[in-house]
C-alpha positions as CSV (number, residue, x, y, z in Angstrom):
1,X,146.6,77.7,118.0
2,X,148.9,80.9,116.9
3,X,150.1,82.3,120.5
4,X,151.6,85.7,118.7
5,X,148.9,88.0,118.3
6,X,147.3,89.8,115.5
7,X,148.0,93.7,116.2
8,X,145.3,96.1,115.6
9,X,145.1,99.8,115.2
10,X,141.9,101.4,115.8
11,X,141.8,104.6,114.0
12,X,139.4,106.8,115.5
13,X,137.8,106.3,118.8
14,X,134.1,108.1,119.0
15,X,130.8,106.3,119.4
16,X,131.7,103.2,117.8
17,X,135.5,102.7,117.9
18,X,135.0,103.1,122.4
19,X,132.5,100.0,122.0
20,X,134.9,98.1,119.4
21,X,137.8,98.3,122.0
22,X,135.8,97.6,125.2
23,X,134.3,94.5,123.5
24,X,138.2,93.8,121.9
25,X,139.0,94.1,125.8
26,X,136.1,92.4,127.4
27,X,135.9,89.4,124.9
28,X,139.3,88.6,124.4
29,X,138.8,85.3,125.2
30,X,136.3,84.3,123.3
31,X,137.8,86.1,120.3
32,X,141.1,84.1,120.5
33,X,138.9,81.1,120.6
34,X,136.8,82.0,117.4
35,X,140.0,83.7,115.3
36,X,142.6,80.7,116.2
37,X,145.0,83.5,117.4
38,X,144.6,86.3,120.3
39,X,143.7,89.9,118.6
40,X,145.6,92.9,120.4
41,X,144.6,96.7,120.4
42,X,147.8,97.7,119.4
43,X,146.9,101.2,119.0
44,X,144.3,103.9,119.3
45,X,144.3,107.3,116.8
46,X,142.4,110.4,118.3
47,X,142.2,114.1,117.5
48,X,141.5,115.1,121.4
49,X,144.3,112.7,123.3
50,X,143.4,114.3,126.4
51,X,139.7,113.2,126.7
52,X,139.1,110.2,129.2
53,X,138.9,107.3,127.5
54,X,137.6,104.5,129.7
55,X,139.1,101.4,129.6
56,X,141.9,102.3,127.4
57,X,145.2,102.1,128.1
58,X,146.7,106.1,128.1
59,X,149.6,104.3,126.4
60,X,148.1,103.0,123.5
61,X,146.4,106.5,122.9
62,X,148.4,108.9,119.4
63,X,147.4,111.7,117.3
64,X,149.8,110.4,114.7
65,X,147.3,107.9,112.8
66,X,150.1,107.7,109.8
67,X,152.9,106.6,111.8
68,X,150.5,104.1,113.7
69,X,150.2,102.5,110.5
70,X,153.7,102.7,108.9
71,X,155.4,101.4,112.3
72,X,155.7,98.0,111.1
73,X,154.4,95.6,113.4
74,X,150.3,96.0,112.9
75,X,148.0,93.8,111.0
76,X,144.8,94.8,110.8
77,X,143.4,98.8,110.9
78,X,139.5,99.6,111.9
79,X,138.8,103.1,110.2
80,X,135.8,104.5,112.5
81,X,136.6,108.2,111.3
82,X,134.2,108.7,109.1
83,X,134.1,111.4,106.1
84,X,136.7,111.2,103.1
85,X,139.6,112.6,104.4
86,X,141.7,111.9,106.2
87,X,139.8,108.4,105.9
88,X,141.0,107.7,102.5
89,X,144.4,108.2,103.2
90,X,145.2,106.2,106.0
91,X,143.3,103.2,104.4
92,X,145.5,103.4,101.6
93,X,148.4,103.8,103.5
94,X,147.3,100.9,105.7
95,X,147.2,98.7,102.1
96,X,150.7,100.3,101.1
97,X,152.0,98.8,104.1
98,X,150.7,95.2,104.3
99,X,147.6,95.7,106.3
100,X,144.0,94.7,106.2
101,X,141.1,97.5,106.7
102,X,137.3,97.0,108.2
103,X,135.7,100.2,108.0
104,X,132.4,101.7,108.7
105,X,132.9,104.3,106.8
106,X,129.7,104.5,104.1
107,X,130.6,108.4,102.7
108,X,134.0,107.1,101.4
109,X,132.9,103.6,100.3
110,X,130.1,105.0,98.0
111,X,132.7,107.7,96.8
112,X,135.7,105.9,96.3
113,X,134.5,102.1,96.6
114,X,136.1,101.2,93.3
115,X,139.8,102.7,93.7
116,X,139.9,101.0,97.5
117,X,138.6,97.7,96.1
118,X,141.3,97.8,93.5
119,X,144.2,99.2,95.9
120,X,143.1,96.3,98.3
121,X,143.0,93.6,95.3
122,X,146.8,94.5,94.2
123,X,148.3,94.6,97.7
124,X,146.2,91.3,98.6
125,X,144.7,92.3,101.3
126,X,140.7,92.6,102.9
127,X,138.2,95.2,102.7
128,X,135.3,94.7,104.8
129,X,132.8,96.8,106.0
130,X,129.9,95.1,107.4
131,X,129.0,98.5,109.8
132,X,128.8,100.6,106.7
133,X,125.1,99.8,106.2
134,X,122.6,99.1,108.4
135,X,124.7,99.1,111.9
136,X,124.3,95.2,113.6
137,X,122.2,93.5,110.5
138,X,123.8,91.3,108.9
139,X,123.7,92.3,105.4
140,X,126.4,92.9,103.1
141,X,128.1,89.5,103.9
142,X,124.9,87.8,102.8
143,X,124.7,89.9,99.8
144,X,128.5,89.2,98.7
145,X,128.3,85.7,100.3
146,X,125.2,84.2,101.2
147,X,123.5,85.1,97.9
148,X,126.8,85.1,95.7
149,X,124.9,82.6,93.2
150,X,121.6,83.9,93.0
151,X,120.6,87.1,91.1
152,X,119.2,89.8,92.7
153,X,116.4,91.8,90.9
154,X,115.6,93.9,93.7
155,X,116.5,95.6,97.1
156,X,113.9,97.8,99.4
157,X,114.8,98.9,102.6
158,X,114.9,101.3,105.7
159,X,118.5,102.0,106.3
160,X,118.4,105.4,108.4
161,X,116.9,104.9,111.8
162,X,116.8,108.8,112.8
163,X,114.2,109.5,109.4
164,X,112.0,106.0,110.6
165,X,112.3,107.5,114.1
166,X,110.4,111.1,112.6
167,X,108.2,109.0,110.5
168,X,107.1,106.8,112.5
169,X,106.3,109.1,115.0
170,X,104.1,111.0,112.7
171,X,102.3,108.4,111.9
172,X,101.5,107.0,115.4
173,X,101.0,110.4,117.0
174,X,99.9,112.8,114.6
175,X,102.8,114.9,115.4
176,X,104.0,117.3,112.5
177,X,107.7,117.1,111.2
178,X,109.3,119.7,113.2
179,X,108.4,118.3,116.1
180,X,109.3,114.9,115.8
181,X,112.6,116.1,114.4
182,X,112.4,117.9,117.9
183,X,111.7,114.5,119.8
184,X,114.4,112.5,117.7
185,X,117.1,115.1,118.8
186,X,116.2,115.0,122.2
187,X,116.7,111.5,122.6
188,X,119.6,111.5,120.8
189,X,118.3,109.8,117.5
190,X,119.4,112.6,115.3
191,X,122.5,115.2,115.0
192,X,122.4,118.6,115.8
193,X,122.0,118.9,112.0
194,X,120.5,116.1,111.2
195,X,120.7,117.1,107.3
196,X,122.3,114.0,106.0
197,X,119.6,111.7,107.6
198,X,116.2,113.8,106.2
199,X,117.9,115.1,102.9
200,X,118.3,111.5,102.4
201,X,122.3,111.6,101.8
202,X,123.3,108.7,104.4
203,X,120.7,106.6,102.9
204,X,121.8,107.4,99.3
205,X,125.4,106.7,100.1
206,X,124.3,103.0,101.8
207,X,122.2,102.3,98.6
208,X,125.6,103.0,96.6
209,X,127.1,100.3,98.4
210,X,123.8,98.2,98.3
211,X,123.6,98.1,94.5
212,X,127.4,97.9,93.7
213,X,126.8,94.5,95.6
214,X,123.8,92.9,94.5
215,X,124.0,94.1,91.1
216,X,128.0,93.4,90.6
217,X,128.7,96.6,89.2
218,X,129.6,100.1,90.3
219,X,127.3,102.2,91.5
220,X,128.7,105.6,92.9
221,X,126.9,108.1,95.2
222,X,126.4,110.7,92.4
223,X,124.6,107.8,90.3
224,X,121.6,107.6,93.6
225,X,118.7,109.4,93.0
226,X,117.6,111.8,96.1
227,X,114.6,113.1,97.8
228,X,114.7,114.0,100.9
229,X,111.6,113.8,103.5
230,X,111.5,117.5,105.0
231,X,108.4,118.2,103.1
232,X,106.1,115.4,104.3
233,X,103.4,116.1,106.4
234,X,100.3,115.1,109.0
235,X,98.1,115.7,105.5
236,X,100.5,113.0,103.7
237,X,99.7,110.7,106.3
238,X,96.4,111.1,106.7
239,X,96.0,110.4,102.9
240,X,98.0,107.4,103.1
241,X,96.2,105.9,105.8
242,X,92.7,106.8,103.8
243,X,94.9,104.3,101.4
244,X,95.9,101.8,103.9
245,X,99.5,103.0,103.6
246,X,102.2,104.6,105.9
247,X,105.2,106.5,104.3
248,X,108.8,105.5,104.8
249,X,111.7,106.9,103.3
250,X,113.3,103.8,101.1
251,X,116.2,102.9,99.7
252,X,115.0,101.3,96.1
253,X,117.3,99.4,94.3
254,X,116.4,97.6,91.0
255,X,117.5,95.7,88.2
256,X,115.5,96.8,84.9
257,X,113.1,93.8,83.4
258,X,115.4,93.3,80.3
259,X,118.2,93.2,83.1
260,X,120.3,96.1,81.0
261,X,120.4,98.0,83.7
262,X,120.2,99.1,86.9
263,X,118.1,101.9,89.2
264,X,119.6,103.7,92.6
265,X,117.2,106.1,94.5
266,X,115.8,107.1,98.2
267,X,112.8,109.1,98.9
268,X,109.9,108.9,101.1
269,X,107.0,106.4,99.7
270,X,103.6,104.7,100.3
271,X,103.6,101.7,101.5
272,X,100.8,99.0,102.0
273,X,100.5,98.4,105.5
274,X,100.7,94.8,104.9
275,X,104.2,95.2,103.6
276,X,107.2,93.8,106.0
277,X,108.8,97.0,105.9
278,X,105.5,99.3,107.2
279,X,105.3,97.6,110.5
280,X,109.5,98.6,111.1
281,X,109.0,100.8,113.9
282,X,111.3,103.5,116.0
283,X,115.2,103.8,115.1
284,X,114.8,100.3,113.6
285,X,116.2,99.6,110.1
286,X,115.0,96.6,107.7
287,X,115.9,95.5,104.6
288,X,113.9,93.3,101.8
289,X,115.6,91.6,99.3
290,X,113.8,90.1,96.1
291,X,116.3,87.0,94.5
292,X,115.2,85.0,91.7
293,X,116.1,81.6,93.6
294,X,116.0,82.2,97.2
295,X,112.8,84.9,96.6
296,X,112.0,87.4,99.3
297,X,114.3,87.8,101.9
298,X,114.3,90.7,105.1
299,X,117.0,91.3,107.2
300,X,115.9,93.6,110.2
301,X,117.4,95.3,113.5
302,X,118.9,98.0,115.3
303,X,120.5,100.0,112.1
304,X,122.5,102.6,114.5
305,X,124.3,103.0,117.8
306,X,127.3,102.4,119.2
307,X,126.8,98.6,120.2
308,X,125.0,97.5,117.0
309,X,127.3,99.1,114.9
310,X,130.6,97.6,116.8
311,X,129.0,94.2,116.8
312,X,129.5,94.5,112.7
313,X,132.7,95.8,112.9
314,X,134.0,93.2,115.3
315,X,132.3,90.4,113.0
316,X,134.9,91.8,109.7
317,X,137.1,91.9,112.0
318,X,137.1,87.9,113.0
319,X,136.8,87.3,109.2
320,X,139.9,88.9,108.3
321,X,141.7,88.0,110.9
322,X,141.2,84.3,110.1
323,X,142.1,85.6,106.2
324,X,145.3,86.4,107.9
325,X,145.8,83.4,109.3
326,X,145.4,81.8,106.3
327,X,147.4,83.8,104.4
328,X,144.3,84.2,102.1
329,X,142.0,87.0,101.3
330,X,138.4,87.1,101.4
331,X,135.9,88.1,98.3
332,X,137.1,91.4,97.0
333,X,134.6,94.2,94.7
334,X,132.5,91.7,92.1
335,X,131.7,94.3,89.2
336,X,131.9,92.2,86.4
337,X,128.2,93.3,84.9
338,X,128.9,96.9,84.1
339,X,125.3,97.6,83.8
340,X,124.6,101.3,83.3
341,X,122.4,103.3,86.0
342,X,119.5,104.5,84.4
343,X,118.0,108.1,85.5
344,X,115.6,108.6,87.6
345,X,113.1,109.7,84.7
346,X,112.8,106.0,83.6
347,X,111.7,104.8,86.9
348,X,108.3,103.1,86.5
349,X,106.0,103.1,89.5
350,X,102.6,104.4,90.6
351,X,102.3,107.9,92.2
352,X,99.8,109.8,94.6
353,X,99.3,113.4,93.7
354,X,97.2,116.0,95.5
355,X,96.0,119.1,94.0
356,X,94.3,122.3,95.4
357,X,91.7,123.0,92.7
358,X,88.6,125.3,91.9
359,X,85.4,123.5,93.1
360,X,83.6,124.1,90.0
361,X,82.4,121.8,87.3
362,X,84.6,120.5,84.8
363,X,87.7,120.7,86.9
364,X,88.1,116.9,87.1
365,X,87.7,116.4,83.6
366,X,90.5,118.8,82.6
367,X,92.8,117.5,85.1
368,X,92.1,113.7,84.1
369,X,92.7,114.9,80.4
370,X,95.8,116.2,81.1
371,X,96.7,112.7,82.6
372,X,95.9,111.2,79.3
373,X,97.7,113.3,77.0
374,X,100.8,112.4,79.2
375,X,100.1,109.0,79.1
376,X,99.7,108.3,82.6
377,X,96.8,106.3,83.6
378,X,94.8,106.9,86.9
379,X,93.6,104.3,89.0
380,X,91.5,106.5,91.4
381,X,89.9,109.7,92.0
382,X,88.7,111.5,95.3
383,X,87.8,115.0,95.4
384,X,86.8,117.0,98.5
385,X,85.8,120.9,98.5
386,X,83.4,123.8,99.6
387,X,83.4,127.6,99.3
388,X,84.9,127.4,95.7
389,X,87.8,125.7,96.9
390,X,88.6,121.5,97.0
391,X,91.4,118.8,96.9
392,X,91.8,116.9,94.0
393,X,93.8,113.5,95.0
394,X,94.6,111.2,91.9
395,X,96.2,107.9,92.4
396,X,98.4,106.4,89.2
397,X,98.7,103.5,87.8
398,X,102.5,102.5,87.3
399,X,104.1,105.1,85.0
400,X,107.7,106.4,84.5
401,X,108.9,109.2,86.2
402,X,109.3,111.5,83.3
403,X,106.1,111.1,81.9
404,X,104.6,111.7,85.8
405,X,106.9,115.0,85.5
406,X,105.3,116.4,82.5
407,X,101.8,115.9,83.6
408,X,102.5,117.8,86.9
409,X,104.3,120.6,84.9
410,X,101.0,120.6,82.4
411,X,98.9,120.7,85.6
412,X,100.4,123.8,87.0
413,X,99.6,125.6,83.7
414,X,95.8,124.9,84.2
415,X,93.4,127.8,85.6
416,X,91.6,125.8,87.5
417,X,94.5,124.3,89.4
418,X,96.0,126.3,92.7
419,X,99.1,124.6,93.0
420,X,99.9,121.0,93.7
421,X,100.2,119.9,97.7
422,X,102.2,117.2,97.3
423,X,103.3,114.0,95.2
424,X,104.6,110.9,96.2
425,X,105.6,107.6,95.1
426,X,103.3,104.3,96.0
427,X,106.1,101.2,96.5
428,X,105.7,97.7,97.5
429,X,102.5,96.4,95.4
């Protein structure tokens, strides 16, 4: 066994990098056992040096993440900052300077995946980040590894626990979305503005990583389709349940039947309730995996947190360390497929729409029509109304999107029609 140590610079030290260094600190032991060689916190980067760190040596703590890097003695960096810069910079200064990276960091991985990949390939060196997606689950290893030669067709999932959290609680309760936003925030489930979990960008910017991976091509943030779930409400609900449904907001990542290309999109859906992912409760995440060999796979846990999502970033970091010792490099971006992302308007799946209409005859013969001249087939019909007024709720067959977005922009133009309530996608049939 190596006796001198691997040197590590932590670069940031919030949430997640205070749980990487106390387990670092408690487990050293065992680490040294698993890597072949001890692993020593060489180095902590903060903005605020005079907060109280706990369990951190004062000595190790510097505001000078760049000269951390370039001081010539470190071997492997943990980027926990999060957001694009200054993030992207020290990585690529850690590469420029002979030393591995295991980030978390999902923002500039489904940004800038591709030019990091490539700056990590010519300095031959690691990339790993394991706590990018889905906090403790083991996931991307088994995509890049595990599943390395099967083909992946398809990839469904739950990857934000703060939007399940809210959904799930709307479900269960009957409580509307403000206030279980409200009860998320109080127990510390979602941010002060929790924006980027129920716009849907943190789940966009996982599924970027997702679909690069089990697709083997690049698939950047701007390529994800987005819908966020603000708009969802007790009335969804109780429609999907009429349906034996709940609604999640997925991740949905497919290859196209020709296998030309590939789709990228999140936004809340149906689901059966006899699917895996409907009975994924809480902060929980889960995701299900469709391989043409292996067949359906689901990975599930704790998708969030400090603990969960250090327990990844100290698994890359056993990895690579052993990479180090071996003077080898594990698997770096697999792209080789250049398949196109198709947009969103040639997604094909079946849709729930609900419309406020006049109560009068004749209504659900124009609005069926309409469906037809679209081309959009309905598979059911239920219709509810007094005092002039009713609901109109028509469930598709599988159609594209486009052709679902014409026939709700020909609906609107109808006189009998008051305005549509909502629409949303049915997934996992």
């Amino acid at each position: 066994m190596r006796t001198r140590p691997l040197k590590v610079a932590l670069l940031g030290c919030g949430v997640v990098g205070s749980e990487v260094a106390r387990i670092m600190t408690t487990h050293a032991d065992d680490l040294t056992q698993r890597i072949g060689a001890p692993v020593e916190l060489a180095g902590v980067a903060v903005r605020r040096p005079s907060k109280v760190r706990e369990g951190i040596d004062p000595a190790l703590i510097t505001t000078d993440a760049t000269a951390l890097l370039k001081r010539g003695d470190i071997d492997i960096a943990i980027e926990v900052i999060g957001g694009i810069e200054p993030a992207r910079t020290l990585i690529t200064t850690a590469f420029e300077h002979g030393i591995s990276v295991v980030s978390a960091n999902k923002a500039l991985l489904a940004q800038d995946g591709a030019a990091l990949h490539a700056a990590a390939e010519q300095a031959g060196l690691d990339l790993y980040y394991e706590a990018a997606v889905a906090g403790a689950i083991p996931l991307i290893r088994p995509l890049r590894e595990s599943l390395a030669g099967d083909k992946i067709n398809r990839v469904m999932g739950i990857v934000n626990g703060t939007t399940n959290f809210i959904l799930d609680k709307m479900d269960s309760t009957g409580a509307g979305y403000q206030e279980a936003l409200d009860e998320a925030t109080a127990l510390g489930y979602a941010e002060a503005d929790p924006t980027a979990d129920v716009e849907g960008y943190d789940a966009a910017a996982k599924a970027a990583i997702l679909a690069g991976i089990a697709f083997h091509t690049r698939v950047r943030l701007d390529d994800v389709y987005r819908e966020g779930m603000t708009e969802v409400s007790a009335a969804d609900f109780a429609s999907a349940k009429r349906m034996g449904c709940t609604i999640k907001l997925l991740a949905i990542l497919e290859r196209a039947a020709d296998g030309e290309s590939v789709t990228a999109r999140v936004h809340p859906a149906m689901i059966p309730l006899s699917h895996p992912l409907a009975s994924v409760r809480e902060a929980y995440n889960a995701v299900f995996v469709e391989a043409e060999a292996a067949g359906r796979l689901m990975f599930y846990g704790p998708g969030a947190g400090g603990a969960p999502t250090a327990s990844a970033v100290l698994g890359d970091l056993v990895a690579v360390a052993r990479n180090k010792l071996a003077e080898a490099t594990g698997p770096g971006e697999s792209a080789y497929t250049q398949l196109p992302v198709s947009p969103m308007g040639d997604v094909v799946t079946r849709y729930h729409i609900s419309l406020d209409v006049a109560d009068k005859p004749g209504v659900l013969a124009q609005v069926a029509t309409t469906f037809a001249e679209h081309g959009v087939s309905i598979d059911t019909v239920r219709q509810q109304g007094k005092d002039g007024e009713a609901s109109l709720v028509v469930v598709t067959h599988r159609a594209a999107d486009a052709a679902l977005s014409g026939t709700v922009e020909a609906l609107r133009k109808l006189d009998t029609v008051r305005g549509v309530a909502s629409i949303m996608r049915v997934e996992g049939e």
